[in-house]
N, C-alpha and C positions, 0 to 999 in steps of 0.2 A: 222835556229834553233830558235825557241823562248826559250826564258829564265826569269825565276822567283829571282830575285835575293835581299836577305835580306828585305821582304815583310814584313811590320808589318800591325796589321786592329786591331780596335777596334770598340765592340757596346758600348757605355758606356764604363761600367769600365768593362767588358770583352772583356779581349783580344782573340780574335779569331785564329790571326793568330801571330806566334811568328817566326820571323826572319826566315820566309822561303825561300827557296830557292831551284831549282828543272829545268831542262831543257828537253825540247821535243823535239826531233833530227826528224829532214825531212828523210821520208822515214822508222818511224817505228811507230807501234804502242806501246801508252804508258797508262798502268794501272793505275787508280787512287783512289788507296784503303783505308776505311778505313769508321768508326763508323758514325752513326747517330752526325751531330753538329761538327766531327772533322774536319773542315774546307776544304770539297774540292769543294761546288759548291764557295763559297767567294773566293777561292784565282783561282777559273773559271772567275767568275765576276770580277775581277779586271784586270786579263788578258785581255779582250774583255771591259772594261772601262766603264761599267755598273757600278762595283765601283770604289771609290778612294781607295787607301794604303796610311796609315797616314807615311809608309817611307816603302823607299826600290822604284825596280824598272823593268819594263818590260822590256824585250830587245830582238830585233830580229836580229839576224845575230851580235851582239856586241852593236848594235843601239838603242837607247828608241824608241819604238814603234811608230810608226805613226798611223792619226787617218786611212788613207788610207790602211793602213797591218791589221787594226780590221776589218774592212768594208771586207777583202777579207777573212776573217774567217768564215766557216761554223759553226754556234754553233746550240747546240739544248738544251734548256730547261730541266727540270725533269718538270718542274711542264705545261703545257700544254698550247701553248698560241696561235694557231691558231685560224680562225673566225669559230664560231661553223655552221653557216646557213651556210655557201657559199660554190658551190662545190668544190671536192677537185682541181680537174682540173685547175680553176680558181685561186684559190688563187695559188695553183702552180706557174701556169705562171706569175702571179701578184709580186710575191718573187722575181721569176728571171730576171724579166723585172728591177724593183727594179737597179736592181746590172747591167743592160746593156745589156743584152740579148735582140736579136727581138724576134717577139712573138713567130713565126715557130720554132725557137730552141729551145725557152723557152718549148713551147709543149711537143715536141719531146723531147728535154732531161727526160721531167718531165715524160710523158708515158711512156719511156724506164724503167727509175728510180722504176716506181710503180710496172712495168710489174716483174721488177728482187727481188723488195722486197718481191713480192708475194704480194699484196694490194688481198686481200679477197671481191670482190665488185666491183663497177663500178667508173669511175674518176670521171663524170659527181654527183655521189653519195654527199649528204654533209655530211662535217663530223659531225654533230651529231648526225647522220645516221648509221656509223659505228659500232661495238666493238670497246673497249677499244683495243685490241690487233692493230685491223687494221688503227686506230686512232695516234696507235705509229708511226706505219711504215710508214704514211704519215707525219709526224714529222720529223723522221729522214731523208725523201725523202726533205721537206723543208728545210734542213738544207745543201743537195748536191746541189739543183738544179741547182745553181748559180755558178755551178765548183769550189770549195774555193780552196784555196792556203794552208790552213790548216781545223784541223776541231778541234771542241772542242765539245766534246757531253757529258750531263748528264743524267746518268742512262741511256743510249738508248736501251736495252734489256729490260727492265720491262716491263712485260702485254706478252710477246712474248713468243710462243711455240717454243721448240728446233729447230721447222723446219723452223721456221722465223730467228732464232738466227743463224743458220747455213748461211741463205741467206744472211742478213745482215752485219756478219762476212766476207761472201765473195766479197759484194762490200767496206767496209770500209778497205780490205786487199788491196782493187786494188787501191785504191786514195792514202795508203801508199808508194805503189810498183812505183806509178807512183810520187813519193818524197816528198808528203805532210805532215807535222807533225801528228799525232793525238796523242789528248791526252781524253780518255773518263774516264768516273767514273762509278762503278757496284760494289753493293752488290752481284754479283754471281760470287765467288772469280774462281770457274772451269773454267765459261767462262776468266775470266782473264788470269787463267791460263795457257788456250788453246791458247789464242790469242794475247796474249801481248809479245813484242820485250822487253820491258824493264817497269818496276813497282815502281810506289812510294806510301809509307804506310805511311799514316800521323794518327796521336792524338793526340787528345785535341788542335789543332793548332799547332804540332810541327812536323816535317820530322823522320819518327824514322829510314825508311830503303828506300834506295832506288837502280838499277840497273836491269841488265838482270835478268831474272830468274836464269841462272845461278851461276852470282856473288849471288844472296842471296842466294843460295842453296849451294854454297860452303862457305860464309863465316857463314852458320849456321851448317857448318859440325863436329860433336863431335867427342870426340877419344872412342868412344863406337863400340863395336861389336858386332854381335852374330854370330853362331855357332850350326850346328847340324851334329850331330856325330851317329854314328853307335853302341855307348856306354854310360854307367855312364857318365854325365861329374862331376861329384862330387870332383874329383880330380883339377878344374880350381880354389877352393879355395885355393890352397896352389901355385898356376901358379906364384903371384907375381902380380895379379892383382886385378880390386878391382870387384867383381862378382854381379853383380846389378841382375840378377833372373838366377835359374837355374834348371830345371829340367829333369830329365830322360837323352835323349843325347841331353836337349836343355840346351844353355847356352847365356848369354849376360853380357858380363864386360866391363869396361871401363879400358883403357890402356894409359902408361903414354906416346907412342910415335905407330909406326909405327914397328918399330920393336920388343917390348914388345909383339906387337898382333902376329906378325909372330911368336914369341919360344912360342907363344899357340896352334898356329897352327902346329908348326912342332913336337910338343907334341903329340898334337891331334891325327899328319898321325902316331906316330907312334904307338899309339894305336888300331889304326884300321879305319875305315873306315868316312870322312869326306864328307857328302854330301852340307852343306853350309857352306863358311865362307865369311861373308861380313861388310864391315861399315854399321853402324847406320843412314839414313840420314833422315831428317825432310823433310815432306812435303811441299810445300809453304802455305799451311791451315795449319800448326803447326806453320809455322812462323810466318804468319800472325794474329794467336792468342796469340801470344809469344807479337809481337808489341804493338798489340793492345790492354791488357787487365787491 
C-alpha cells in the first residue's frame, strides 16, 4: 500500500498542499478528484519523487519509500512527454528495456499492450503522426509496458472516445485485479464513478472527503424523503415534519429520524394508495460539487 502521510508543499508563499494525507491499497482502483490547481498532479509528483514535500512523508507497506519502489511505478503525465519523431514501437520497447526487459518481451508486451488499447494506426507510425486521441493511448501503453508494481496516471482518459475509455478501463482493472495499487486523476467525474474502488476529493490543497463510493454515499445520506401517493399529499404539512416541496400526490420532507418518516408513511397507506416511498440520496456529482465549491 502506498501512503501520503501529513504532506505539506509550497511554491513561494503558496501553500499548495496542506497536511495531506491519503492511502492507495493494492488491488483497487483509486479516484483522484478534484478542481483545476487543487493539488493532485503535486501531491502525484512528490509521490514518484519528481518533487520534494517541505514535511510530511511517502510510505509503502509502513516504510519511506525507496528510490527502487518509484522506479517500479508506472506513471503517466497529463502533460505529454514522449519523443515526437520516433516510432511508437520503438520508443516502446526503448521504456521497457529501460526498466530490464529484453527486447523480445519488450516488443511483445508493447504490441499486445497497443493491440487491447485499440492504437488507431500502425506501431512503426511516429507519434507526431498520430491524433491527439491515439497519442494518448500510446502514453498510457508507456506507462504499462514495463509491468509496474503500481501505477499512477494523470488525467489518462482525456482526448479518448468512450470506446477507448471502455478499453482502457479494462486493462487498468486487470493490473488492479492482479494487486497493483492505482491511483489516477479525471475530470470525468462518471468515468470515476464507474471505475473507482475507492475516491479522494481534494481543494485548494486540502483532503475534503475521502473512501469507497459507498462510505461517501452513505455518510452524505440526509433524513429527507419523498413520496408519491395516489392522493392530495397536502395533509404531510400538519405529519410533524418539516415538508421541503409538495405537490399534487408528490411530496418530499425532511424527518427527524427514521421512524418520524414511517408514521408518514403509514399515514399515507392509510389513505390510499402509495406508489413511492424512498430516502433522499445524493449523487457522488452532488457530492462532489458539495466538496468542491
Amino acid at each position: 500500500m502506498i501512503s501520503v502521510r501529513n504532506v505539506h508543499r509550497y511554491y513561494g508563499d503558496k501553500h499548495v498542499l496542506k497536511d495531506v494525507s491519503f492511502d492507495v491499497h493494492p488491488g483497487m482502483m483509486t479516484g483522484f478528484v478534484g478542481g483545476n490547481g487543487a493539488g493532485k498532479t503535486t501531491a502525484m509528483r512528490i509521490i514518484l519523487g519528481v518533487l520534494a514535500a517541505q514535511s510530511g512523508q511517502v510510505l509503502v507497506d509502513g516504510a519511506p519509500i525507496t528510490a527502487d519502489q518509484r522506479a517500479a511505478i508506472g506513471y503517466m503525465p497529463e502533460e505529454r512527454g514522449l519523443y515526437p519523431k520516433m516510432k511508437v514501437i520503438d520508443q516502446l520497447v526503448y521504456l521497457a528495456r529501460l526498466h530490464g526487459l529484453e527486447a523480445a518481451d519488450a516488443r511483445s508486451h508493447a504490441l499486445d499492450l497497443l493491440e487491447r488499447l485499440q492504437l488507431k494506426g500502425d506501431p512503426t507510425d511516429t507519434l507526431e503522426s498520430l491524433s491527439l486521441g491515439n497519442q494518448q493511448r500510446v502514453q498510457i501503453a508507456a506507462a504499462l509496458v514495463h509491468r509496474p508494481a503500481a501505477l499512477i496516471l494523470d488525467e489518462p482518459f482525456s482526448g479518448l472516445d468512450p470506446e477507448s475509455v471502455d478499453a482502457t478501463v479494462q486493462v487498468l482493472r486487470e493490473y488492479a485485479a492482479a494487486g497493483a495499487p492505482v491511483l489516477f486523476s479525471s475530470h470525468q467525474l462518471d468515468v470515476v464513478e464507474r471505475l473507482c474502488d475507492r475516491l479522494i476529493i481534494i481543494r485548494e490543497g486540502e483532503i475534503r472527503a475521502m473512501g469507497t463510493r459507498a462510505e461517501l454515499l452513505e455518510a452524505a445520506t440526509t433524513n429527507e424523503w419523498e413520496m408519491e401517493t395516489g392522493s392530495d399529499t397536502g395533509w404531510v404539512r400538519a405529519a410533524g415534519v418539516e415538508v421541503l416541496e409538495y405537490d399534487g400526490g408528490y411530496a418530499r420532507f425532511r424527518a427527524a429520524d427514521v421512524a418520524a418518516a414511517n408514521r408518514v408513511l403509514a399515514d399515507a397507506l392509510g389513505r390510499g394508495s402509495v406508489t413511492v416511498f424512498r430516502r433522499v440520496t445524493r449523487s457522488l456529482h452532488e457530492i462532489y460539487k458539495e466538496m468542491t465549491k
